[in-house]
C-alpha positions in Angstrom: 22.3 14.2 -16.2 22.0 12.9 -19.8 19.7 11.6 -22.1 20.2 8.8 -23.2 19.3 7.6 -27.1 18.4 4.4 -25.5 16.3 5.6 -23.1 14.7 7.9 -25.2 13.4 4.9 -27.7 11.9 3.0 -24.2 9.9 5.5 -22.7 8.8 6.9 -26.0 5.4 4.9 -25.8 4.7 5.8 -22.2 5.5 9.7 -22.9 2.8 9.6 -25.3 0.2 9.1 -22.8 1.7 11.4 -20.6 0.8 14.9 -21.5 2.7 17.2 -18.8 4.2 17.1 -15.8 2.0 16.4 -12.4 2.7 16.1 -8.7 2.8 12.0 -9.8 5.8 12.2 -11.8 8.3 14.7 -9.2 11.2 16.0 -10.8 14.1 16.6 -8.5 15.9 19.4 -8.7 20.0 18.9 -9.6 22.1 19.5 -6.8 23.9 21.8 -9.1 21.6 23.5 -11.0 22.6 27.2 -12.0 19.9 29.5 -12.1 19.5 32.3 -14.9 20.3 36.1 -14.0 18.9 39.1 -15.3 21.0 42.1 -16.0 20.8 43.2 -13.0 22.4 39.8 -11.9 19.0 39.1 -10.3 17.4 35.4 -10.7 14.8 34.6 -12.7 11.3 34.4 -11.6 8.4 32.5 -13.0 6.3 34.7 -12.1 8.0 37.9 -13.2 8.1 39.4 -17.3 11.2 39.8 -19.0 12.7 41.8 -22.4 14.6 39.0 -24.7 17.4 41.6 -25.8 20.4 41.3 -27.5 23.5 41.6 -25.5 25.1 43.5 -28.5 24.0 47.4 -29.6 23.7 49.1 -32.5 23.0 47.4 -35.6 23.6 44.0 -34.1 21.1 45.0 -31.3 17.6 45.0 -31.2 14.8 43.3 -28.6 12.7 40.0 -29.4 9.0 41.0 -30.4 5.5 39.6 -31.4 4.9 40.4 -34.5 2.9 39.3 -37.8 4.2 36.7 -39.9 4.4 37.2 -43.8 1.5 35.5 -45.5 0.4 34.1 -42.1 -3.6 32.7 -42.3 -3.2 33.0 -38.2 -6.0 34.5 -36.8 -3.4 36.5 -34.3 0.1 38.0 -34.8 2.1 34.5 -34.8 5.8 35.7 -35.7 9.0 36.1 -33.3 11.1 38.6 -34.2 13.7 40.5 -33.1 13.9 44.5 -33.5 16.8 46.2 -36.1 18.9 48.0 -34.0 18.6 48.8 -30.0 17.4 51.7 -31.2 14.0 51.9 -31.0 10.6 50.4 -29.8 10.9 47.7 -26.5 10.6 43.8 -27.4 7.7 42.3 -26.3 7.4 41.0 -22.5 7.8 37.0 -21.9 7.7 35.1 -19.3 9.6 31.6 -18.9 7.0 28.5 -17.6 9.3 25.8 -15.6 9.5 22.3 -16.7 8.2 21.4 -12.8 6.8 23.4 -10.0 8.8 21.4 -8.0 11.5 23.4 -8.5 10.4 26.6 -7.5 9.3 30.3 -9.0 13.2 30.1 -10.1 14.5 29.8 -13.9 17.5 27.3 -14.4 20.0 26.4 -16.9 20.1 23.3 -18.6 16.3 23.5 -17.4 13.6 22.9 -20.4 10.5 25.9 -20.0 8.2 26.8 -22.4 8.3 30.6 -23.2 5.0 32.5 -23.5 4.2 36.2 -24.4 3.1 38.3 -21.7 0.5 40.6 -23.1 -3.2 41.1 -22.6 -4.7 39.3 -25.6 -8.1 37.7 -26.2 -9.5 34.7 -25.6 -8.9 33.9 -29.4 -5.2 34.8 -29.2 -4.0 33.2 -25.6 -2.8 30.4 -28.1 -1.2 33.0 -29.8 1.0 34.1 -27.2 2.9 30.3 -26.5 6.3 29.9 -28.4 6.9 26.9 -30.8 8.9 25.5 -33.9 6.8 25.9 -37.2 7.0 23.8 -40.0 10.3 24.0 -42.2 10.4 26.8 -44.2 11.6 25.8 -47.8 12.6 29.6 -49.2 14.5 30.2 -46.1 16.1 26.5 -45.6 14.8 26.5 -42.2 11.9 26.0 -39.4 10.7 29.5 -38.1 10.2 29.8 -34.7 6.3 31.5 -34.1 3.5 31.1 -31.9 0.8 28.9 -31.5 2.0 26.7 -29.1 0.3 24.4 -26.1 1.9 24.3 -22.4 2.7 20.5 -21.9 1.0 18.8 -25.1 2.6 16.8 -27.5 3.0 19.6 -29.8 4.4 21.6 -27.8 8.1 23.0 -27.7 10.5 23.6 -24.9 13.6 25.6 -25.2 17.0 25.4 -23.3 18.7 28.6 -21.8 22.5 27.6 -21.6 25.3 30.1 -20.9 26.8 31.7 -23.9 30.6 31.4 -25.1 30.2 34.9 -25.8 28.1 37.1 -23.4 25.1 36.4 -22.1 22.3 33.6 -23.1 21.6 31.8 -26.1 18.8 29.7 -26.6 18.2 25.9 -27.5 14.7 24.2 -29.3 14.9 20.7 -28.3 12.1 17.7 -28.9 9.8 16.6 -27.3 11.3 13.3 -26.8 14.3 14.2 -25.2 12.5 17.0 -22.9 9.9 14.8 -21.7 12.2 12.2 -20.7 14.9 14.9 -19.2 13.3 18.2 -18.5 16.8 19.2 -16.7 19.7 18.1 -19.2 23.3 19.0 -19.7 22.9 16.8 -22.8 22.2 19.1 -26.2 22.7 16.6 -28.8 19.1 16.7 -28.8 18.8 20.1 -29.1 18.9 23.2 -32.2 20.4 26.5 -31.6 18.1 29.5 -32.3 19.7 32.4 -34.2 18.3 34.9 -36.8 17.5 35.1 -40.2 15.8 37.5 -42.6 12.5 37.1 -43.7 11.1 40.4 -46.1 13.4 42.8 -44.1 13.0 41.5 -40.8 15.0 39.5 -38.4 12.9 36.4 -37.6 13.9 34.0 -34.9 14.7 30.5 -36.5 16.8 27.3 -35.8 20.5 28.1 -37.4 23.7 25.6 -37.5 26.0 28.7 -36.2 25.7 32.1 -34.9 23.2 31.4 -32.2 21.7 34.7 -30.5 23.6 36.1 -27.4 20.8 37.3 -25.4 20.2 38.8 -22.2 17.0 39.3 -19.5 
């Protein structure tokens, strides 16, 4: 199922007013849909946590983590990171929220969740723990992906597991105004890839042209 630019430029007026998605606006489930697998070739769950790791080791390894960003006003550690190497301290837990209940406590490709932290925080931080796309990032060329984010708001940001040509996952940003529209889409002309770059010695997640990140669950 594709979205269409057409389409998109219709419905753009009445996704403004609609602010997630509800038991009045069902979602049916593709009769193909491929759900995403763990590495232990399990499904995902909703309900479950999961590591973000690299499906690489070494040097080129290294889990995703919550972490301070660099000259961040935040009131919470906003920053997504991933770790060095493999060697070392755990990423920090996520879990994926579905673009519909309708579909289950399963995890799809080509489905559009939101991607939240799973960590005790305090009523100040629970923002603090929702992914989204920042602001473009001049000295880096880039937007930085960081938390902050709303489940089902405008402002929000879903992401796009698709299967990698490599191994594993990579992971897609795309808008709001395809998701909304298409929350299951084989379509990704709408849609960034989200890679790595360095920010003051770290690997920060970001939206890259080439060399998505190969990931795993």
């Amino acid at each position: 199922m594709k979205c269409l630019f057409l389409l998109c430029l219709c419905l753009v007026p009445i996704v403004v007013f609609s602010s997630t998605f509800t038991s009045q606006n069902p979602i049916n489930l593709p009769s193909d849909a491929t759900p995403v697998l763990d590495v232990t070739g399990k499904e995902l769950d909703s309900h479950l946590s999961y590591r973000i790791i690299s499906t690489f080791w070494g040097a080129l390894g290294g889990d995703v983590y919550l972490g301070k960003s660099p000259n961040s006003d935040a009131p919470c550690a906003n920053g997504i990171f991933r770790y060095n190497s493999d060697v070392g301290p755990s990423g920090t837990p996520v879990r994926f929220i579905g673009s519909s209940s309708h579909f289950g406590q399963g995890i799809f490709e080509n489905e559009l969740p939101h991607i939240q932290f799973a960590i005790s925080t305090s009523k100040l931080c629970v923002s603090y723990t929702i992914w989204k796309v920042g602001n473009y990032d001049a000295s880096l060329g880039t937007m930085l992906l960081e938390t902050g984010g709303t489940i089902g708001q405008a402002d929000s940001s879903w992401f796009k597991i698709v299967k990698s040509s490599q191994l594993g996952y990579n992971l897609l940003y795309c808008p709001v105004t395809s998701t909304m529209i298409c929350p299951f889409s084989s379509d990704d002309q709408f849609c960034s890839k989200v890679g790595v770059v360095h920010q003051n010695g770290k690997r920060r997640l970001a939206l890259v042209k080439d060399n998505p990140l190969d990931i795993s669950f």
